[in-house]
N, C-alpha and C positions, 0 to 999 in steps of 0.2 A: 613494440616488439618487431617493428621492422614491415609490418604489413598493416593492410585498410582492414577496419573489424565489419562484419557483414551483417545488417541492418536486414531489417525485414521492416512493414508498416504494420501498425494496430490496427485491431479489427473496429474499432468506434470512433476512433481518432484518428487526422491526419497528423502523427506523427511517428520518426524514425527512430526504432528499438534496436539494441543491439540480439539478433538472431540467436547467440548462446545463453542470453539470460537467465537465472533459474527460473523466475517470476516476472511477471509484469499485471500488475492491476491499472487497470485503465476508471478513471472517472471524473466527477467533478464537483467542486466545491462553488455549492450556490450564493453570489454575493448576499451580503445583509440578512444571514439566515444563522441563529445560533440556536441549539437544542441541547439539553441538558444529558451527560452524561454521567454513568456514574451510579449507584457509590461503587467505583472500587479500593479496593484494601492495597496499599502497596509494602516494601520492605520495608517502610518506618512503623509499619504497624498502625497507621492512619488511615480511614476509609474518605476519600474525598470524591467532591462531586460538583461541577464546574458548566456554566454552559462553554460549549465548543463550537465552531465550524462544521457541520456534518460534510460529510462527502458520500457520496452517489455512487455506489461502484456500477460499472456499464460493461466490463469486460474482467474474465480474468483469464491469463494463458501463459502455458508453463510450459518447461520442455522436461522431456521424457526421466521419469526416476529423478523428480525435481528435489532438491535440499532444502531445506526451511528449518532457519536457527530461530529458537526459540528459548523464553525466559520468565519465567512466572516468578511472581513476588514470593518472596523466602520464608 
């Protein structure tokens, strides 16, 4: 659009965010660490249940009358 977009830093991280974002979760995913999740149901009408990568949230920071789209199984 013609202009630099204006970054701010995370509060637990050294890294650069864009300053308008709705959201921003900050964390981390522990090497060689899987934990079972689950069961959940999704739209095929199947409850499955999986080990996954957990992740660590360490931060989370939003800006003002934040939007969050969302989608639950049908």
């Amino acid at each position: 659009m013609g202009e630099s977009v204006e970054v701010v830093r995370c509060e637990t991280i050294n890294v650069l965010v864009p300053a308008g974002a709705e959201m921003i979760i900050e964390g981390e995913i522990p090497a060689n660490t899987l934990e079972d999740e689950g069961p959940w149901g999704d739209f095929t009408k199947y409850h499955q249940s999986a080990p996954r990568h957990p992740v660590r949230i360490k931060a989370i920071t939003h800006r003002k009358d934040v939007i969050i789209q969302d989608m639950g199984p049908g």
